[in-house]
C-alpha positions in Angstrom: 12.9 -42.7 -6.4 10.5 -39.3 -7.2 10.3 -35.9 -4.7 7.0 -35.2 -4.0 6.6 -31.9 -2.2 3.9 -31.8 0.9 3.2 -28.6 2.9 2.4 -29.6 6.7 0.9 -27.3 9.4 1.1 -28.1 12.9 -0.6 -27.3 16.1 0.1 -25.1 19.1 1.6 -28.1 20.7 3.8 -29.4 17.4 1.2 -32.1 16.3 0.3 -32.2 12.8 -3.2 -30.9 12.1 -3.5 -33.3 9.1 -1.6 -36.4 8.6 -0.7 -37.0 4.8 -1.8 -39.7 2.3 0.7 -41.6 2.1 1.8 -44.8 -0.5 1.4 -48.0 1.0 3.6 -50.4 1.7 6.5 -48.0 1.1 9.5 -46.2 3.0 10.1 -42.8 3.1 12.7 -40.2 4.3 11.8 -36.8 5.2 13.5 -33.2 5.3 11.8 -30.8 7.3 12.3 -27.3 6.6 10.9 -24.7 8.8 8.9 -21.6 7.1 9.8 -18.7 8.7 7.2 -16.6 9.7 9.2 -13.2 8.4 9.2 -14.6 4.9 5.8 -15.0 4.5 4.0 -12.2 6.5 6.5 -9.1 6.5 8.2 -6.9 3.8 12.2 -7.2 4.5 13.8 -3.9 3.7 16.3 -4.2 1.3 19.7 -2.7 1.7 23.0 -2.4 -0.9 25.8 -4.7 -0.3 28.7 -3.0 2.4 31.1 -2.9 -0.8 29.1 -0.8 -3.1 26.9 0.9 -0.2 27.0 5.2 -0.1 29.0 5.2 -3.4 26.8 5.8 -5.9 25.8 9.5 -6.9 23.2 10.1 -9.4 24.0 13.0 -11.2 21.2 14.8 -13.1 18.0 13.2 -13.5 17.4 10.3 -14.4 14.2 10.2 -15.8 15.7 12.5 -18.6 18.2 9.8 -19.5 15.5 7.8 -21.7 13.0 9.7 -24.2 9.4 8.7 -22.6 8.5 6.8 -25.9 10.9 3.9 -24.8 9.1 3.5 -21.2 6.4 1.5 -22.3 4.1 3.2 -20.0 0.2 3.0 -20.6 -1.4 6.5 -21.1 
């Protein structure tokens, strides 16, 4: 037995647009899972966990913390 991964798209009405090759002459069990649309379209805005959330305090800057040499930036 081997996975092989296919992507399907399907209609307005739920019909697939294009059916698979498939082998012959075997049997096959499928798993559907659904994309959701948010995934691949939107940017999800990320918040901090409830336990750690409003807790933090940044004292002094930050950017100060590190000499600029170590940032690796490109000049």
């Amino acid at each position: 037995m081997y996975a092989e991964r296919l992507m399907l798209e399907t209609d307005v009405t739920g019909k697939l647009m294009k059916m698979p090759k498939l082998p012959p002459n075997k049997q096959l069990e499928a798993i559907f899972l659904v994309i959701s649309e948010n995934v691949a379209g939107e940017n999800v805005r990320r918040t901090p966990h409830s336990d750690i959330a409003g807790k933090t305090k940044i004292i002094g800057d930050v950017f100060d913390s590190v000499p600029a040499a170590s940032w690796n930036l490109s000049k």
